[in-house]
Short mmCIF file of the C-alpha atoms (twelve columns), coordinates in Angstrom:
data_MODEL
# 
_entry.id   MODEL 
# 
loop_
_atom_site.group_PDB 
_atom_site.id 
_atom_site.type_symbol 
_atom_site.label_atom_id 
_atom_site.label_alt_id 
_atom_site.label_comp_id 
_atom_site.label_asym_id 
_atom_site.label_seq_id 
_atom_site.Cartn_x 
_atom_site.Cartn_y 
_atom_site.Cartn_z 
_atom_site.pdbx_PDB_model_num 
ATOM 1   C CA . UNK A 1   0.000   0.000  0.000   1 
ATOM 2   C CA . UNK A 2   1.404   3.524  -1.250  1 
ATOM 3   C CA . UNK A 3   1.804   5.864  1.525   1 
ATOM 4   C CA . UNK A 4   -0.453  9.239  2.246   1 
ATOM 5   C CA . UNK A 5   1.765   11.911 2.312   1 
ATOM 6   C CA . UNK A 6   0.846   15.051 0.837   1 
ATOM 7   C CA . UNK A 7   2.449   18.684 0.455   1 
ATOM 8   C CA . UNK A 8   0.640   21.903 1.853   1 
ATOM 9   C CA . UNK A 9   1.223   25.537 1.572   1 
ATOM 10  C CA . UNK A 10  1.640   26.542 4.870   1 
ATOM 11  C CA . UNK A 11  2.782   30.274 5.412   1 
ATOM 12  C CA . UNK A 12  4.297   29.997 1.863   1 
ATOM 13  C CA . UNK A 13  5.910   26.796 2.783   1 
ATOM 14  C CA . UNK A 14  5.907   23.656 0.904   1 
ATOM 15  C CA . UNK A 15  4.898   21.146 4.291   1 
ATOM 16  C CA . UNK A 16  4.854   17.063 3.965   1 
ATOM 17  C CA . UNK A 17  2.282   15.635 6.045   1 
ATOM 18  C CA . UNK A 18  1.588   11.822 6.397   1 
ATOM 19  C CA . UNK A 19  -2.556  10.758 6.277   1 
ATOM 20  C CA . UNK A 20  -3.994  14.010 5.233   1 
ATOM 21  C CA . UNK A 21  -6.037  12.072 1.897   1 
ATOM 22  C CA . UNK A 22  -7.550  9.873  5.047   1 
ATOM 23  C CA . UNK A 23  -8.012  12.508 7.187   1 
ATOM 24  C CA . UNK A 24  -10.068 14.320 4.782   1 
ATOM 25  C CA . UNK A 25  -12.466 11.232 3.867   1 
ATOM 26  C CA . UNK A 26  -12.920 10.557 7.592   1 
ATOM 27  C CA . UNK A 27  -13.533 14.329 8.321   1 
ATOM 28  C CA . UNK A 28  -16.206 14.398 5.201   1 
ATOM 29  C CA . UNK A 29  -17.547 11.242 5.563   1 
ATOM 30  C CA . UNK A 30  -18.466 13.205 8.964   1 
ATOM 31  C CA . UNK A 31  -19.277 16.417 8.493   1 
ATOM 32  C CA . UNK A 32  -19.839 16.710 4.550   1 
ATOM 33  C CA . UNK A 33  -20.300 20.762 3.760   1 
ATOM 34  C CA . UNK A 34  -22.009 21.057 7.106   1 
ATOM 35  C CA . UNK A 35  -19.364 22.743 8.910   1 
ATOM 36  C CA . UNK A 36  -17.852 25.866 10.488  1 
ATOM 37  C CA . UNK A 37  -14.468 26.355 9.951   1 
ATOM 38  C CA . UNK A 38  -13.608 26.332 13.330  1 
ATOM 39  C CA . UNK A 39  -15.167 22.995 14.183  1 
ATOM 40  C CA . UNK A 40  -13.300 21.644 10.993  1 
ATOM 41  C CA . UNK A 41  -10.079 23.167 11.974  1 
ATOM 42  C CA . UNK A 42  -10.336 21.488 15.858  1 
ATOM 43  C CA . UNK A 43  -11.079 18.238 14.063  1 
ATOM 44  C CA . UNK A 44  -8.225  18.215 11.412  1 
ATOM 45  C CA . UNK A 45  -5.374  19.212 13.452  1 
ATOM 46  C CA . UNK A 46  -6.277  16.439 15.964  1 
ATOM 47  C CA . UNK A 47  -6.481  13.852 13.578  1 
ATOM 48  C CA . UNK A 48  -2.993  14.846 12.059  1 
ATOM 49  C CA . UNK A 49  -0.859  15.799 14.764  1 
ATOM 50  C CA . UNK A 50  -1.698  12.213 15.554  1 
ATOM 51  C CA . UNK A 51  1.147   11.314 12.529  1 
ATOM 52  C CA . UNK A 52  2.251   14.617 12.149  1 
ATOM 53  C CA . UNK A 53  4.721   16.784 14.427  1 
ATOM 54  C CA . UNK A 54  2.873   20.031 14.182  1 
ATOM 55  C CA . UNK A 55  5.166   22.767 16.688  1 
ATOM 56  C CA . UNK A 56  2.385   24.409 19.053  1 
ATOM 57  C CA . UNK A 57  3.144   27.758 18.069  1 
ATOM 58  C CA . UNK A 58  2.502   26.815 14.589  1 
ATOM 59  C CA . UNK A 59  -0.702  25.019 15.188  1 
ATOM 60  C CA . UNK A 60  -3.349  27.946 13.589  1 
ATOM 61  C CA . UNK A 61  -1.226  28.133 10.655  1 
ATOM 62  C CA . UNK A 62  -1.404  24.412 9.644   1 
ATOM 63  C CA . UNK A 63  -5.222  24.272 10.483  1 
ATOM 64  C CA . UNK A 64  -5.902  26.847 8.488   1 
ATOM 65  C CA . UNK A 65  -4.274  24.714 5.631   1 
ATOM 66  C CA . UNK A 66  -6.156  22.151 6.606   1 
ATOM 67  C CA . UNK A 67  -9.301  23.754 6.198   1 
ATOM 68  C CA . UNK A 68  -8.731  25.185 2.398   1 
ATOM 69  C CA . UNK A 69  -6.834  21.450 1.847   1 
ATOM 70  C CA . UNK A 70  -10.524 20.348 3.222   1 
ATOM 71  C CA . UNK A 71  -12.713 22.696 1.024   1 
ATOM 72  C CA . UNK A 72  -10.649 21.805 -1.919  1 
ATOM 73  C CA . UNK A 73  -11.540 17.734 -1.262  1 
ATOM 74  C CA . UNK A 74  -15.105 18.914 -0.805  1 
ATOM 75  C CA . UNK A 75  -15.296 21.052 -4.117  1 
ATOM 76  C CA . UNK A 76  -15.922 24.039 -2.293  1 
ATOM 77  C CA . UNK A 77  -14.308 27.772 -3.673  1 
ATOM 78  C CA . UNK A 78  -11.229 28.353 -1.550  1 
ATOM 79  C CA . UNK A 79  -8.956  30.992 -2.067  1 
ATOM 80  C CA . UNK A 80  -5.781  29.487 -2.831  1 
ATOM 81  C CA . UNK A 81  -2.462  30.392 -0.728  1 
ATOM 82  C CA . UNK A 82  0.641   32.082 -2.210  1 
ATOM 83  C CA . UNK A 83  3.570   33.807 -1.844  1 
ATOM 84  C CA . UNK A 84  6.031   34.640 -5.046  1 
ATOM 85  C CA . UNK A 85  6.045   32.528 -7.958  1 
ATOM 86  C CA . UNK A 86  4.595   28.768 -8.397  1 
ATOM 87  C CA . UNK A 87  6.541   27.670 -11.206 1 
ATOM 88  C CA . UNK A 88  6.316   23.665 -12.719 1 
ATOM 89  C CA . UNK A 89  8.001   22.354 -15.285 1 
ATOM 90  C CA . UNK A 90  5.848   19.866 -16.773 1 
ATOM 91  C CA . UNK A 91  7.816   16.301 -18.669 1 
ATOM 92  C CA . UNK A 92  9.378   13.096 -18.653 1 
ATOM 93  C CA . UNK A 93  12.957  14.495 -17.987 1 
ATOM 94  C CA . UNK A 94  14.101  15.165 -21.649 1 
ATOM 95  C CA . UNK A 95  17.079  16.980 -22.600 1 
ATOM 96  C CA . UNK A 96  14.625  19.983 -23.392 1 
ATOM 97  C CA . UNK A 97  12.764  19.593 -19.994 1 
ATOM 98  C CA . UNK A 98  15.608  20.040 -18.071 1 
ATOM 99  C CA . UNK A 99  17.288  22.442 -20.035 1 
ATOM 100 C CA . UNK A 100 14.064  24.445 -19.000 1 
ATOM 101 C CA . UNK A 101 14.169  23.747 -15.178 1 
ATOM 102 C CA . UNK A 102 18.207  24.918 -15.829 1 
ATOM 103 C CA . UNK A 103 17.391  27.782 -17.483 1 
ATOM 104 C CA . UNK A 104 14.477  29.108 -15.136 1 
ATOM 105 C CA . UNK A 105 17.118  28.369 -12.112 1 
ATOM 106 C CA . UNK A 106 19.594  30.796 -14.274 1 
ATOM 107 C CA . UNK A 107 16.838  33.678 -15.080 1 
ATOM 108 C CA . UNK A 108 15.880  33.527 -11.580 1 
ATOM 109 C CA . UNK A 109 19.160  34.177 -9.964  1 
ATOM 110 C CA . UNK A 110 19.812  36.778 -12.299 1 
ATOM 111 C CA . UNK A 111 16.737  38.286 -11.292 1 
ATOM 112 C CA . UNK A 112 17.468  38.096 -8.048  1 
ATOM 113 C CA . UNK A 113 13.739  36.801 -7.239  1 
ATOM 114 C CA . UNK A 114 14.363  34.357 -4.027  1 
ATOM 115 C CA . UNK A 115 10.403  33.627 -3.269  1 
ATOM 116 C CA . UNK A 116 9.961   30.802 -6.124  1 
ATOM 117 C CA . UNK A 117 8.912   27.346 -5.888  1 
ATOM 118 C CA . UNK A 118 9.970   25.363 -8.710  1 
ATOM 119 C CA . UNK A 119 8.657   21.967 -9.089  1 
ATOM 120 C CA . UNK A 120 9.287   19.729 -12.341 1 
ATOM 121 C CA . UNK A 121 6.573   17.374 -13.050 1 
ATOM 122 C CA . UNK A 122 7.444   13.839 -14.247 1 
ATOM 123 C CA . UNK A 123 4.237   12.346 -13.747 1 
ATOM 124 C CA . UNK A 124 2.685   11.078 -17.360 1 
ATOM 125 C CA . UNK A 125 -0.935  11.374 -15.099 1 
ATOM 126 C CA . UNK A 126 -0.042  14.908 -14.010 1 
ATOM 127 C CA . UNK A 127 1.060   15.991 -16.838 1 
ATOM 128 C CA . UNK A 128 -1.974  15.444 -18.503 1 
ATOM 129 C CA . UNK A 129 -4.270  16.145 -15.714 1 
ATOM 130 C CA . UNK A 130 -2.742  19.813 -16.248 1 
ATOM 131 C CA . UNK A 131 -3.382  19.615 -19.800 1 
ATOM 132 C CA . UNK A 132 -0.056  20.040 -20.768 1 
ATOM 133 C CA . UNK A 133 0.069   18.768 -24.410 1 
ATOM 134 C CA . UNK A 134 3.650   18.642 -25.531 1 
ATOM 135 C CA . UNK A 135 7.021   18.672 -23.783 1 
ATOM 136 C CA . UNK A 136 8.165   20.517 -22.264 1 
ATOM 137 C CA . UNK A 137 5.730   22.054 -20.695 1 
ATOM 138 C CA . UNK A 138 5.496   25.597 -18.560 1 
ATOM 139 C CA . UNK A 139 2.983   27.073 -16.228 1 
ATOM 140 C CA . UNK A 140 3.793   30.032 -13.819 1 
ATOM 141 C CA . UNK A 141 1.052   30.852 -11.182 1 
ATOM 142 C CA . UNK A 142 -1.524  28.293 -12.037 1 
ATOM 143 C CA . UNK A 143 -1.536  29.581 -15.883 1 
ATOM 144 C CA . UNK A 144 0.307   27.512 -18.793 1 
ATOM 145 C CA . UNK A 145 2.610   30.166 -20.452 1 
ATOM 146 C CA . UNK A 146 4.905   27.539 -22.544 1 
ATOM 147 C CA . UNK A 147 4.258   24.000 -24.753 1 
ATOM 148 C CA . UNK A 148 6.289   22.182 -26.572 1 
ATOM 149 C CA . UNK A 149 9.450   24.441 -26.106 1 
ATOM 150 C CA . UNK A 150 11.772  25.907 -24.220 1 
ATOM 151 C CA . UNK A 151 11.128  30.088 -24.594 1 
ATOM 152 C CA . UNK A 152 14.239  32.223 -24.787 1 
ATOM 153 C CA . UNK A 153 15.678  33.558 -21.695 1 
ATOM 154 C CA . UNK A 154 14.730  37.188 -22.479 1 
ATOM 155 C CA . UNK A 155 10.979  35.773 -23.180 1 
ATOM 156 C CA . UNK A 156 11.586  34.005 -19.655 1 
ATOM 157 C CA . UNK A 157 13.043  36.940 -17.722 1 
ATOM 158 C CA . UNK A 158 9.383   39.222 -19.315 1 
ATOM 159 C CA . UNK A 159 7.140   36.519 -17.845 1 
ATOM 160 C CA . UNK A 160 9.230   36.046 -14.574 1 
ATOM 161 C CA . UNK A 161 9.238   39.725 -13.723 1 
ATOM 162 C CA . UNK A 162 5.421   40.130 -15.322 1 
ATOM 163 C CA . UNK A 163 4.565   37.445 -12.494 1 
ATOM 164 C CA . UNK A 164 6.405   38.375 -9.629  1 
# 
């Protein structure tokens, strides 16, 4: 059996925590969309710090993840969390995917923009779950700005500082 362990925006940080897919079945199974948040938060953050080392002074800030991480399970709106740029690089790890994650690295150093998360997708099901047609793929903030090549530096550098 695969293990649960899922990453969460917390305060702008990428967190792993162990059981949350479970959590969030048990939790719904309970409460459905029949909730207030603060009942859901209380309920979440004792089921996971049950797995999970969750620092006290910390606590509000994970259930409040745990909450949007619910409402997203439950197809509700939730405003999504962020802080500077999501960037994923979406294929199989071809000479032209990487040379993309490489050259996003470069154009962000010499842009001096430190609040980035770069994540390159090798996931055939993710990949297409994103809709990402060709490879590479690129998609800043949620939006796909690149298919089936690698964009010039300079065309990089406009989106990067567009985004940011």
């Amino acid at each position: 059996m695969a293990e649960d362990h899922s990453l969460i925006n917390v305060n702008g940080i990428k967190i792993g925590i162990m059981g949350l897919k479970q959590a969030l079945e048990e939790a719904y199974a309970q409460y459905g969309t029949s909730f207030s948040d603060e009942e859901l938060k209380a309920e979440l953050l004792a089921r996971l710090k049950k797995t999970n080392y969750i620092p006290a002074k910390a606590e509000q800030e994970h259930a409040q993840a745990f909450v949007r991480e619910y409402k997203k399970f439950a197809g509700l709106p939730v405003q999504e969390e962020r802080s500077g740029l999501e960037i994923k690089v979406f294929g199989p790890g071809c000479t032209q995917c990487d040379q993309l994650e490489q050259q996003i690295f470069q154009v962000l150093s010499e842009l001096n923009l430190t609040a980035a998360d770069v994540e390159h997708v090798r996931d055939p099901k993710e990949i297409a779950k994103a809709g990402i047609m060709g490879s590479p793929g690129l998609m800043i903030n949620g939006e796909v700005v690149a298919v089936g090549k690698v964009p010039s530096k300079e065309k990089l550098k406009s989106i990067l500082q567009k985004e940011s």
